[in-house]
N, C-alpha and C positions, 0 to 999 in steps of 0.2 A: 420427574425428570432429574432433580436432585442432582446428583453427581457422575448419571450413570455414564457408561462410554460412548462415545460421540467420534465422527471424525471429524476434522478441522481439513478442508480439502481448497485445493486449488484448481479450477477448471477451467477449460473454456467450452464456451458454448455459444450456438444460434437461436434467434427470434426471428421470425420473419424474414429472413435472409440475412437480418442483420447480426455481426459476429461480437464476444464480447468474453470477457474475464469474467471467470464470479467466485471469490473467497464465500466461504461457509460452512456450516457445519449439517452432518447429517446425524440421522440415528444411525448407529450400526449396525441394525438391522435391517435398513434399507439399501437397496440397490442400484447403483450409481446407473447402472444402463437403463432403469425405469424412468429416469426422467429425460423426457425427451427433446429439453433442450441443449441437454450439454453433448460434446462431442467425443471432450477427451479429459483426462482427467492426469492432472500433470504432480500434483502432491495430496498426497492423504495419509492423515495421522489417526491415530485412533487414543482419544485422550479422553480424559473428563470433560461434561460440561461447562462447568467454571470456570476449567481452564482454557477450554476453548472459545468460551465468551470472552476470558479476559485478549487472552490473542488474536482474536478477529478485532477486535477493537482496536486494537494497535496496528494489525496489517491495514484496516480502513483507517485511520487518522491519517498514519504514513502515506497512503495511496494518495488521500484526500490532498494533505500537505503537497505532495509533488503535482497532481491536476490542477490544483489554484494558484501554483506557481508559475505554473508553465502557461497556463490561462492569461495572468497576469503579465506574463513575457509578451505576450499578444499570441502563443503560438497555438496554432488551431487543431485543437483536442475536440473529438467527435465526442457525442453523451449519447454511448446508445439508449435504449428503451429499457435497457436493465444490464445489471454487471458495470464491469469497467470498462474503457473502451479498450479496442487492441490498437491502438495508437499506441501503446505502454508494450515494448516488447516483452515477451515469454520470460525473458532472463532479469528486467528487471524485476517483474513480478516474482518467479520466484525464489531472489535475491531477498526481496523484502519478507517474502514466507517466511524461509528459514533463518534470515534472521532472529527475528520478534519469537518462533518455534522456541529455538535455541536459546534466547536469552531468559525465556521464562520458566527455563530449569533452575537458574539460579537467580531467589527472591531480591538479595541484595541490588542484582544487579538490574532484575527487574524493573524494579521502582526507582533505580535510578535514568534507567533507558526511557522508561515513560514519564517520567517528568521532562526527561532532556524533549523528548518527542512532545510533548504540549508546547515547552517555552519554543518547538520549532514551529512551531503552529504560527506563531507571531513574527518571529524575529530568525532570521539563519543563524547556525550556532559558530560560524566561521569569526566571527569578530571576539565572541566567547575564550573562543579555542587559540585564537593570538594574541587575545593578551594577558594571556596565563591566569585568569579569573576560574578557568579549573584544572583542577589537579586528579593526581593518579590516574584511577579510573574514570572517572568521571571525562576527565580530557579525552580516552581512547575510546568511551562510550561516545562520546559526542562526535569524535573522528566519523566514526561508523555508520551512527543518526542522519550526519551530513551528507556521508557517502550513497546513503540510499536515496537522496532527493537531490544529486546530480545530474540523472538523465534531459540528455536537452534532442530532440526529434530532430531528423537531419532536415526535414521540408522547412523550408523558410517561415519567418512568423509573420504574418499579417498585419499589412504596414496599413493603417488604417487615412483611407483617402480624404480627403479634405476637401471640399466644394471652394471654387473660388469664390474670393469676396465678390465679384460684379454681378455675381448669378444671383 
């Protein structure tokens, strides 16, 4: 499999009724209407391997990053059975695609987008980004980092109830 061509593809798809995102890569010789889960197929690239190992990985960290956040808000994100959930609307999914697509044309910037994308794994890059601890690019890459894990779901987050103390 080495290097050969691959797409790097964005979809959505059903399981058992239930609906869901799923980034990945296919061979290019396969046929996206043979698999009979997915429905529609909303980005596809036709890249190398490599490369689209290395960019799936980064559209899943990203994705990851904004579901444990938002999880964390209290706000209640479905897990389907596979894929991402469609709690996560179409545009921001493929906002995050062609980001990380795009950015891994150029190496420099690369490896700078994913390193910023791990330290966001930890920490928001918003405190980074104010107090001028980065520069040039780095600042405007991290602008962008941020910008893809703002989506907040209009449905209320889950105020978690409290049993009274007499009970």
């Amino acid at each position: 499999m080495e290097n050969s061509p691959q797409y790097l593809f964005l979809a959505s798809g059903v399981n058992n009724g239930e609906g869901f995102w799923i980034v990945g890569i296919k061979n290019c010789d396969e046929n996206f209407i043979e698999d009979v889960n997915l429905l529609d197929c909303h980005r596809k690239e036709l890249i190398g391997y490599e490369s689209a190992k290395d960019i799936l990985l980064a559209i899943n960290l990203n994705v990851n990053n904004l579901l444990n956040e938002l999880r964390n808000k209290n706000y209640l994100i479905e897990t389907p059975s596979m894929g991402i959930s469609f709690d996560i609307p179409l545009e921001i999914m493929e906002n995050i695609f062609d980001f990380w697509l795009e950015i891994y044309k150029n190496q420099e910037a690369w490896e700078a987008c994913l390193g910023l994308l791990k330290i966001r794994k930890r920490i928001p890059l918003t405190n980074l980004i104010r107090s001028e601890s980065l520069k040039g690019n780095s600042k405007k890459w991290a602008i962008k980092i941020e910008n893809l894990h703002t989506y907040v779901p209009s449905s209320l987050s889950i105020e978690k109830i409290k049993d009274p103390m007499w009970e």
